[in-house]
DSSP file (Angstrom, degrees, kcal/mol; ACC not computed):
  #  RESIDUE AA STRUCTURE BP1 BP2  ACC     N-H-->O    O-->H-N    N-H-->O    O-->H-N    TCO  KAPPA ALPHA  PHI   PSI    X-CA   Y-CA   Z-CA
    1    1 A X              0   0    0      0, 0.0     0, 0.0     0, 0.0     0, 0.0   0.000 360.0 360.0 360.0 148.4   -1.5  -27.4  -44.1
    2    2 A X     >  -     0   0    0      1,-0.1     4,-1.3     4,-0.0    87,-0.0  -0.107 360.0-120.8 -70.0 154.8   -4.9  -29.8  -44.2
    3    3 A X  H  > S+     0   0    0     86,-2.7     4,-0.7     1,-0.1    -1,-0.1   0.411 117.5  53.2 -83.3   3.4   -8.0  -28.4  -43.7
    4    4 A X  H  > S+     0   0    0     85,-0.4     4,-0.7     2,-0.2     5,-0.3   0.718 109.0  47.1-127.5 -33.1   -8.5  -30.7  -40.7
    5    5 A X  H >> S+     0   0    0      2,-0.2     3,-3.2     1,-0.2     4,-2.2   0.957 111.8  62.5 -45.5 -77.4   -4.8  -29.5  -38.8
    6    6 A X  H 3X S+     0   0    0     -4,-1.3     4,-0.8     1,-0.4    -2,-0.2   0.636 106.9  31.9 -15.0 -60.8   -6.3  -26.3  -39.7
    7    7 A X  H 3< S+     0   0    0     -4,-0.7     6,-0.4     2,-0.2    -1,-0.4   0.330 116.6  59.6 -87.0  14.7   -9.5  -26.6  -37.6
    8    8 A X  H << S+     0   0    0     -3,-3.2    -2,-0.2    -4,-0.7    -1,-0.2   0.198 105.9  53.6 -43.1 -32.6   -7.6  -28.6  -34.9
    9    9 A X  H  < S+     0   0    0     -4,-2.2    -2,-0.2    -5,-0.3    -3,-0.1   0.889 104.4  48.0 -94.6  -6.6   -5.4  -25.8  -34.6
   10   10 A X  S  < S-     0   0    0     -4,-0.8    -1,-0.2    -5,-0.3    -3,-0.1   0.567  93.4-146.1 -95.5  -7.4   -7.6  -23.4  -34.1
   11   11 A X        +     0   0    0      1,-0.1    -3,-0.1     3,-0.0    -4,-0.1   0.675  61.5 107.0  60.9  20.2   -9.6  -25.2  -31.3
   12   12 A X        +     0   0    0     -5,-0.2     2,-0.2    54,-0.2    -1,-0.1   0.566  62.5  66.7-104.1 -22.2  -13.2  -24.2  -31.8
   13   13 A X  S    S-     0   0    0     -6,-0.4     2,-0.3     2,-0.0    17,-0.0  -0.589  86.3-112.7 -89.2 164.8  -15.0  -27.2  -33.2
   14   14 A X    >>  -     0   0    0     -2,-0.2     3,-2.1     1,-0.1     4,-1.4  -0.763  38.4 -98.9-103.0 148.7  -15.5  -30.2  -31.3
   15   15 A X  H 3> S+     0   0    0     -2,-0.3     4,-2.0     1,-0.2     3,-0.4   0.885 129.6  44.8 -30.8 -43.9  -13.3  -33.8  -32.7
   16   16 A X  H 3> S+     0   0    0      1,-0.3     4,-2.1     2,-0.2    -1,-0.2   0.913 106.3  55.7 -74.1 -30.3  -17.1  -34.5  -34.4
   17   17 A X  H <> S+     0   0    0     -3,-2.1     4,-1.5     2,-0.2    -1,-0.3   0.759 108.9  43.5 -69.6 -35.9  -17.5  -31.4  -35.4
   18   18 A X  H  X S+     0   0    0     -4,-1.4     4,-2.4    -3,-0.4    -2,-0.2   0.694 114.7  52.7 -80.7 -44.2  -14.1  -31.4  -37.6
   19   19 A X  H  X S+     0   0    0     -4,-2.0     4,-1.5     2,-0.2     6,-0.3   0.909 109.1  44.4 -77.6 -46.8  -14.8  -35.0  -39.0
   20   20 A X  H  <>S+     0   0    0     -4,-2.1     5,-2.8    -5,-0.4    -2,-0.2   0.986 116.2  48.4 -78.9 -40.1  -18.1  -34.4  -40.3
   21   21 A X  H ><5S+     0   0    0     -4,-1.5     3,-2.1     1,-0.2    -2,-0.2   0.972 115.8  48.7 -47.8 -69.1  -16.7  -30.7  -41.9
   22   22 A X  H 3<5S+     0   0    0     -4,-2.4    67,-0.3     1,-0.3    -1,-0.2   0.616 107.4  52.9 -46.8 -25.5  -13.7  -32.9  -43.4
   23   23 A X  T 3<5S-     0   0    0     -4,-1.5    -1,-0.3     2,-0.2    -2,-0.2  -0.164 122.0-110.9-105.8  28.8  -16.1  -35.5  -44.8
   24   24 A X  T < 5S+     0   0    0     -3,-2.1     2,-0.3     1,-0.1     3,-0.2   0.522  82.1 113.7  67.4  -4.6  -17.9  -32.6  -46.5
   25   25 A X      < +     0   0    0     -5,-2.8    -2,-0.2    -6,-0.3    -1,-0.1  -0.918  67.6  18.4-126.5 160.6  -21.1  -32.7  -44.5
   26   26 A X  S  > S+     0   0    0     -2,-0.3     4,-1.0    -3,-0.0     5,-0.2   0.704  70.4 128.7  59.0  22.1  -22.3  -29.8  -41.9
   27   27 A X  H >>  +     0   0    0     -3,-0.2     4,-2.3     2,-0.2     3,-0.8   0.988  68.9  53.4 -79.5 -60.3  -20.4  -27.3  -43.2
   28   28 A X  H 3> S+     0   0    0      1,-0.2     4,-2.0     2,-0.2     5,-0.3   0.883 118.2  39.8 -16.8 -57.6  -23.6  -24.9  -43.5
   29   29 A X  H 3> S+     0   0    0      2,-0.3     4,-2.1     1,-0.2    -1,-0.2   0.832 114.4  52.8 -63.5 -36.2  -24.4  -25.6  -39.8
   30   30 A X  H <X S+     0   0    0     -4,-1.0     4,-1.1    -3,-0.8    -2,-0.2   0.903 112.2  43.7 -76.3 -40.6  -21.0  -25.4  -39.0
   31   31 A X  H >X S+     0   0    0     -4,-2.3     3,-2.9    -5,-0.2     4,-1.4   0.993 115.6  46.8 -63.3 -82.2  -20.8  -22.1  -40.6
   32   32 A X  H 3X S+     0   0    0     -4,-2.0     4,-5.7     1,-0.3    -2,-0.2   0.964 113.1  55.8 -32.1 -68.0  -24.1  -20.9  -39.1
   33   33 A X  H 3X S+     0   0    0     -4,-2.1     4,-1.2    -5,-0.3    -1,-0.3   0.844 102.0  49.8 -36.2 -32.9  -22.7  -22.2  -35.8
   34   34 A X  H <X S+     0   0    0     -3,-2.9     4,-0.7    -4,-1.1     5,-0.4   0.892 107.1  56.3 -89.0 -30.9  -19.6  -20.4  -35.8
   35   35 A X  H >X S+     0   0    0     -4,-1.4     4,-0.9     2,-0.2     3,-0.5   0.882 108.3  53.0 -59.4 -27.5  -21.7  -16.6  -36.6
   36   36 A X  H >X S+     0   0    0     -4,-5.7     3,-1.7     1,-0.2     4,-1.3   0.981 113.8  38.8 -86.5 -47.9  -23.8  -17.3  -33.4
   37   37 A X  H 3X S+     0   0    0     -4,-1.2     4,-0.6     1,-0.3    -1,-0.2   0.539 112.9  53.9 -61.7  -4.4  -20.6  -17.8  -31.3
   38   38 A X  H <X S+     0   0    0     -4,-0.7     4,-0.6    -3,-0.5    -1,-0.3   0.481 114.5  46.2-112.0 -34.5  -19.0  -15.0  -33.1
   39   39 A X  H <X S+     0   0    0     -3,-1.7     4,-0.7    -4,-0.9     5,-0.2   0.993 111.9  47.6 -52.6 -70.0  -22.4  -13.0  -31.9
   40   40 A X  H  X S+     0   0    0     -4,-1.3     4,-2.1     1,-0.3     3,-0.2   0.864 117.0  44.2 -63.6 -43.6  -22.4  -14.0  -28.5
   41   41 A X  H  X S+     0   0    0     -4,-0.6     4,-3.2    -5,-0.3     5,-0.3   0.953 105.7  56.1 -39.2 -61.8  -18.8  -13.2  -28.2
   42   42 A X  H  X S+     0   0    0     -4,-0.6     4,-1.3     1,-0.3    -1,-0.2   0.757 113.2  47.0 -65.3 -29.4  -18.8  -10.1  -29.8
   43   43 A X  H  X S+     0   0    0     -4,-0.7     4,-3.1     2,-0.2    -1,-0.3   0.762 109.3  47.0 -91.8 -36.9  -21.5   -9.0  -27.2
   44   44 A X  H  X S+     0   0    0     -4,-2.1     4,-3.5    -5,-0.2    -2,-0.2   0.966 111.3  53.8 -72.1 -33.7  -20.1  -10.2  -24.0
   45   45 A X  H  X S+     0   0    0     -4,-3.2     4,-1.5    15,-0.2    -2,-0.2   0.816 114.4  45.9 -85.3 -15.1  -16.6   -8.5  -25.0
   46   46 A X  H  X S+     0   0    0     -4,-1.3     4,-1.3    -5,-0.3     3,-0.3   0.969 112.2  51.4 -62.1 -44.9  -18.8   -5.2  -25.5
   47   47 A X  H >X S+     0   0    0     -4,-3.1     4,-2.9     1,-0.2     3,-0.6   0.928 111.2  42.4 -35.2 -70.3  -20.3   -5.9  -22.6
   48   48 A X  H 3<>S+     0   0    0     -4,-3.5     5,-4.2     1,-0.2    -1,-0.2   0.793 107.0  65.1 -48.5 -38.1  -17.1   -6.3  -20.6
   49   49 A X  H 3<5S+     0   0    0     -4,-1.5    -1,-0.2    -3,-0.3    -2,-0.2   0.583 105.1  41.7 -65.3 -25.1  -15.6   -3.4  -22.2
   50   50 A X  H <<5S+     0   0    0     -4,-1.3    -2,-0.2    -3,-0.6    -1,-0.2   0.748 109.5  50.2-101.8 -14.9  -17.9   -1.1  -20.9
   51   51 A X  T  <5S-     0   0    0     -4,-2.9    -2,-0.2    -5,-0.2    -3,-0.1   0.125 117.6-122.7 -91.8  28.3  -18.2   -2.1  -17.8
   52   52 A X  T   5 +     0   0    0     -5,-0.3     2,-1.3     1,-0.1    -3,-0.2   0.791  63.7 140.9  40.8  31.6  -14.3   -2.0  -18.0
   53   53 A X     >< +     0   0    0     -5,-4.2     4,-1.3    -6,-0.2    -1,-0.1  -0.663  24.8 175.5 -94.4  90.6  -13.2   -5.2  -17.2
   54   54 A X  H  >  +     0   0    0     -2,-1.3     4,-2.7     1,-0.2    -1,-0.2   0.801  69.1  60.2 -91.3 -32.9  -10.5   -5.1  -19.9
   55   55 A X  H  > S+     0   0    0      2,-0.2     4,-2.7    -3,-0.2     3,-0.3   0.962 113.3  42.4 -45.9 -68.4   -8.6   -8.7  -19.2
   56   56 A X  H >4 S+     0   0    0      1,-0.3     3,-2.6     2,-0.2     4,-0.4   0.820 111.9  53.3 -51.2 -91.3  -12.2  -10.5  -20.0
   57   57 A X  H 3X S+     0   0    0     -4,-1.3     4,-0.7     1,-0.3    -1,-0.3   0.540 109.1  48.7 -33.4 -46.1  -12.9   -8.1  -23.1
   58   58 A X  H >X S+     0   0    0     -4,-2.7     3,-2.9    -3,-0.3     4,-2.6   0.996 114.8  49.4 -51.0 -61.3   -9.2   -9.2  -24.5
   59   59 A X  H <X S+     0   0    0     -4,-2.7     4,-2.9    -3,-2.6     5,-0.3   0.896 109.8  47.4 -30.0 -62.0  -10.4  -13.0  -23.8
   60   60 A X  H 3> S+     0   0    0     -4,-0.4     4,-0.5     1,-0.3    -1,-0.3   0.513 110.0  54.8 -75.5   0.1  -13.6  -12.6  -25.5
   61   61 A X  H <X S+     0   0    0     -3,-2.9     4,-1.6    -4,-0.7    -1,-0.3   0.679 105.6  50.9 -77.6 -34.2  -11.7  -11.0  -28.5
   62   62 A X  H  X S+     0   0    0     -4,-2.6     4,-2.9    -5,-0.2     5,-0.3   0.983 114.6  44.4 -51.1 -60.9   -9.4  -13.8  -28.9
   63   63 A X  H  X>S+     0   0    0     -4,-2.9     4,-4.0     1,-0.3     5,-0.5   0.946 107.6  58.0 -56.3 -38.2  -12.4  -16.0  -29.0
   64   64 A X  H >X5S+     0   0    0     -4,-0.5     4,-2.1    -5,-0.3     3,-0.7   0.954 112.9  40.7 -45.0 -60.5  -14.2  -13.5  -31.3
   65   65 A X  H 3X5S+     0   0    0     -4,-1.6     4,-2.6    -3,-0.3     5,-0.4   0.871 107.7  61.9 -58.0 -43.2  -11.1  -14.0  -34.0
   66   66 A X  H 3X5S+     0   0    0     -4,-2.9     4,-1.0     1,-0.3    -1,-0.2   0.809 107.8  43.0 -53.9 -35.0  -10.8  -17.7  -33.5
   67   67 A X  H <X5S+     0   0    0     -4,-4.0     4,-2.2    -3,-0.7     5,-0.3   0.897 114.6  52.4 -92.0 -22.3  -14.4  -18.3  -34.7
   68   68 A X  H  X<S+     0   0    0     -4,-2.1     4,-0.9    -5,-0.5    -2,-0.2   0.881 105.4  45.0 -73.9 -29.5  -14.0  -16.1  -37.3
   69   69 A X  H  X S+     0   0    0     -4,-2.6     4,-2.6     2,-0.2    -1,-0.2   0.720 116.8  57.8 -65.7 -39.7  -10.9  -17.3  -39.0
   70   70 A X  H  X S+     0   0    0     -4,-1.0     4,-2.4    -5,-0.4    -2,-0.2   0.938 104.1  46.6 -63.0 -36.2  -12.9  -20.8  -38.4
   71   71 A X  H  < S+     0   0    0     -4,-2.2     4,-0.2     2,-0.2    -2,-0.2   0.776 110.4  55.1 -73.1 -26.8  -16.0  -19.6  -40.4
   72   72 A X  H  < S+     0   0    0     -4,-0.9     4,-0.2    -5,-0.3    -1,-0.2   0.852 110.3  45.1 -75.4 -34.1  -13.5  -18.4  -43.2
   73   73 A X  H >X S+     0   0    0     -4,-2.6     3,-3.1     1,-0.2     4,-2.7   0.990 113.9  53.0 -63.5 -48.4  -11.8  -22.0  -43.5
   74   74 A X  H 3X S+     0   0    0     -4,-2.4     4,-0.7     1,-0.3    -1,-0.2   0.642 108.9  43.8 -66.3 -12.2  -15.1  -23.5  -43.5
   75   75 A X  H 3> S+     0   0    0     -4,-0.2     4,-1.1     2,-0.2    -1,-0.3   0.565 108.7  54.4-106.9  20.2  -16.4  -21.6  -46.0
   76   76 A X  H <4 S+     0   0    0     -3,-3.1    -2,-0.2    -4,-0.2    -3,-0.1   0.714 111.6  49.3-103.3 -46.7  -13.3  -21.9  -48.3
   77   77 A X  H >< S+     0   0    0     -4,-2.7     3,-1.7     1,-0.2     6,-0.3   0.882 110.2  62.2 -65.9 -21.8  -13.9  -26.3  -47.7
   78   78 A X  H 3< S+     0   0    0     -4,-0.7    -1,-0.2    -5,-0.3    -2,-0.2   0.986 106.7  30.7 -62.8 -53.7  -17.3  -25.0  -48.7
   79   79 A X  T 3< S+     0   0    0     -4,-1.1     2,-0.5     5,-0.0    -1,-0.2   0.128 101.4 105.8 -85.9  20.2  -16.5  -23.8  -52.1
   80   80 A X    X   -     0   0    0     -3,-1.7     3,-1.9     3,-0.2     5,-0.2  -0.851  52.3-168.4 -98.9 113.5  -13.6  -26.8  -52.2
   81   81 A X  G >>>S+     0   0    0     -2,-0.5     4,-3.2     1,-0.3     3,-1.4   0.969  88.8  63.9 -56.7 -43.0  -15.0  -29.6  -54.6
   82   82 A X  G 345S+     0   0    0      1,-0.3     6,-1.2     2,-0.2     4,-0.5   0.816 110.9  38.3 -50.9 -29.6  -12.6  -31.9  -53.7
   83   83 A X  G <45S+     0   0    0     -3,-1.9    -1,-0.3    -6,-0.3    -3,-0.2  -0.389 118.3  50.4 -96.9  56.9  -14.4  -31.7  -49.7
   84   84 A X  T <45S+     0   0    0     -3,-1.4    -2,-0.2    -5,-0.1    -1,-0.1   0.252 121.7  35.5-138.1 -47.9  -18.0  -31.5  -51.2
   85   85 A X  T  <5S-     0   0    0     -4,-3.2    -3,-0.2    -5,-0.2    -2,-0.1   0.878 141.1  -3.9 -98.2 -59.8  -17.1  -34.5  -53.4
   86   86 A X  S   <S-     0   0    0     -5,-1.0    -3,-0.2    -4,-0.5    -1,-0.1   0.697  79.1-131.6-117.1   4.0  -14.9  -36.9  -51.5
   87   87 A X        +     0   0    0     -5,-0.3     2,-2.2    -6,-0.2    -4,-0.2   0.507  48.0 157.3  21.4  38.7  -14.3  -35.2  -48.4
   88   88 A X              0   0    0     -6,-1.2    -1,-0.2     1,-0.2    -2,-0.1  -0.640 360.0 360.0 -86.1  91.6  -10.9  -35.9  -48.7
   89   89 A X              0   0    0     -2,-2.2   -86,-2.7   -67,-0.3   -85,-0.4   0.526 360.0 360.0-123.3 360.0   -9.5  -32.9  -46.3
């Protein structure tokens, strides 16, 4: 599978956000971008979880995995020459 099905399937970047990664530029940001959502997440589904609203806490765990499996492709195009070089992803 393409690195750009790849973040399309996972649904957490925006269409610009996916073209600029695939063309090899903003992947640092994109990368930085995904740890604060992965933050903010991570905090609201504690949140929820103690004040036992357990449906939300599931939600925000989904979301939690989804940027993180995004921050792992992206740092895999990082240390891919071929997207550094020609952005051919």
């Amino acid at each position: 599978m393409s690195y750009r099905r790849e973040l399309e399937r996972m649904t957490t970047l925006s269409s610009q956000d996916i073209d600029d990664a695939c063309g090899g530029s903003r992947i640092p940001a994109l990368i930085n971008h995904c740890v604060d959502e992965l933050l903010e997440l991570t905090e609201l589904a504690d949140e929820a979880l103690t004040e036992e609203r357990i449906e939300e806490h599931v939600l925000y765990v989904q979301e939690v995995s989804a940027w993180r499996e995004t921050a792992q492709l992206l740092r895999r195009m990082a240390a891919d020459r071929t997207v550094r070089s020609t952005g051919a992803a």
